[in-house]
N, C-alpha and C positions, 0 to 999 in steps of 0.2 A: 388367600395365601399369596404371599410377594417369591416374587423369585430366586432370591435366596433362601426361602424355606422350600422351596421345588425342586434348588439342587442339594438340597442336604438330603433331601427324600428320596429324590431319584437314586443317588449314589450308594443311600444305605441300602436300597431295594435290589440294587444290581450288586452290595456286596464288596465294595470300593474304598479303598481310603484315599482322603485326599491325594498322595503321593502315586495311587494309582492313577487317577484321574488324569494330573498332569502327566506323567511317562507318558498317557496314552494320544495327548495333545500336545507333546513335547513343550511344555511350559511346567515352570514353578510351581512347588507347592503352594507356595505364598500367593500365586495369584491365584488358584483357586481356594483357599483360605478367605480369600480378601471380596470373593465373590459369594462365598458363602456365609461372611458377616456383613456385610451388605455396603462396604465402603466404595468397593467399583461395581461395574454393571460389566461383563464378556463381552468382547466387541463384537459384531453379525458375524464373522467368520467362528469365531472360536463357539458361537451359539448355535452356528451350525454343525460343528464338530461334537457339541453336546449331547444333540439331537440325536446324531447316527452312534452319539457313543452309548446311549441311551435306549436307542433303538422308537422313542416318540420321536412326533413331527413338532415342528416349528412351533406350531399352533398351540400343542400339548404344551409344549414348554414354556412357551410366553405367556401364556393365559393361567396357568398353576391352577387347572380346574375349573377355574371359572367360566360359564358360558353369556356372552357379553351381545347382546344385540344393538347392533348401529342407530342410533338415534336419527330418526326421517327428519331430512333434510328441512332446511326452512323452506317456507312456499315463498316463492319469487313475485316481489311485486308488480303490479300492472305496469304494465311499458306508459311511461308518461307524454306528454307531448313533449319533443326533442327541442329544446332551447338552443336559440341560432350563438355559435359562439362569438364573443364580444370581440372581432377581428379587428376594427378600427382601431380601438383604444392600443392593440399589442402591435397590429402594423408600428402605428405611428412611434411607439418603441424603440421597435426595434430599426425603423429608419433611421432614428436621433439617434439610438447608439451607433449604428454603422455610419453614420455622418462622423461622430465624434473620434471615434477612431481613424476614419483617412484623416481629419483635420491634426489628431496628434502626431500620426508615420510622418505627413507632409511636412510638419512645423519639425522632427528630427530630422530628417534628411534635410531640411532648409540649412536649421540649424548648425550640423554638421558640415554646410557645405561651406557658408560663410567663416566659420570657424578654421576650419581647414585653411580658409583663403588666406585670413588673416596671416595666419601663419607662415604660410608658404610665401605671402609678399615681404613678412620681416624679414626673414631669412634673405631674399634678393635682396631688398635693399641695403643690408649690412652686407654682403658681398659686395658690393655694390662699392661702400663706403670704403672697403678695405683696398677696392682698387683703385681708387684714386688718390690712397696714401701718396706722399712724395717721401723721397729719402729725407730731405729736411724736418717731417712732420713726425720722421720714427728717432724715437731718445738715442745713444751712443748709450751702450751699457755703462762707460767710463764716466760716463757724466751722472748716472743714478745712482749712484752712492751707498749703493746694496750689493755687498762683498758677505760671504758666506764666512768671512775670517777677518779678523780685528787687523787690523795695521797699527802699530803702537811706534 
C-alpha cells in the first residue's frame, strides 16, 4: 500500500473529509487532495501532524502496513596491506605550481612598476619641456590666423 492509499484510509476510518483534515492542520484542501492522489508527498512536519491527527505513529504511517526488515549490511572486506601514498610525484607538483605562481605575482608587480615609471618620467620630461618654452617659441594668437568669426 503507497501512502496515498494510507491517507485516504486513515481519514475515512476517523470519519473526515478532506477539508476537515486541512482546518485541522491549517492548510488547503488542495494540498491534502494532492496528497492523496499522489502528486506531492506531506513534508516531516505536516506527517507528523498526520500522525497525532490520526492518533498512529510515524512508523504506522510511513510503512501503510507493511513490515519491512533492514537488509544485513555488507560484510566489510579484509583490511589490505596499506599502500604508501605516491608523495614525490605530488610534492614535486605542487612545488612547480607554487614556484609558478610567485614567478607570475613577481613578473606583475615587475611589470607594473616599470610601467608606472614609464610614465611618470613622460610626464617630467614634458614638464620639463614646457618650461623651457621662451616667449619667442609661443605663436602670437594674431599671427594664427584662427578667428572664430570671418573678417570680409
Amino acid at each position: 500500500m503507497e501512502l496515498k492509499d494510507r491517507l485516504i484510509e486513515l481519514r475515512q476510518q476517523n470519519g473526515m473529509s478532506q477539508g476537515d483534515v486541512a482546518d485541522a492542520l491549517y492548510l488547503t484542501r488542495q494540498s491534502v487532495s494532492r496528497w492523496e492522489t499522489g502528486c506531492t508527498i506531506p513534508s516531516t512536519d505536516n506527517l507528523r501532524l498526520l500522525s497525532q491527527l490520526y492518533g498512529v505513529s510515524l512508523d504506522e504511517l510511513m510503512n501503510c502496513g507493511e513490515t519491512r526488515e533492514l537488509p544485513d549490511p555488507p560484510a566489510k572486506p579484509a583490511p589490505a596491506a596499506k599502500a604508501k601514498p605516491e608523495t614525490g610525484r605530488r610534492s614535486f607538483r605542487l612545488i612547480l605550481a607554487s614556484a609558478a605562481l610567485v614567478l607570475a605575482i613577481l613578473g606583475a608587480i615587475i611589470g607594473a612598476y616599470y610601467f608606472g615609471k614609464a610614465e611618470s618620467d613622460a610626464d617630467v620630461t614634458e614638464a620639463y619641456n614646457l618650461y623651457e618654452l621662451n616667449e619667442t617659441d609661443v605663436p602670437d594668437v594674431d599671427d594664427l590666423n584662427i578667428l572664430p568669426w570671418s573678417e570680409k
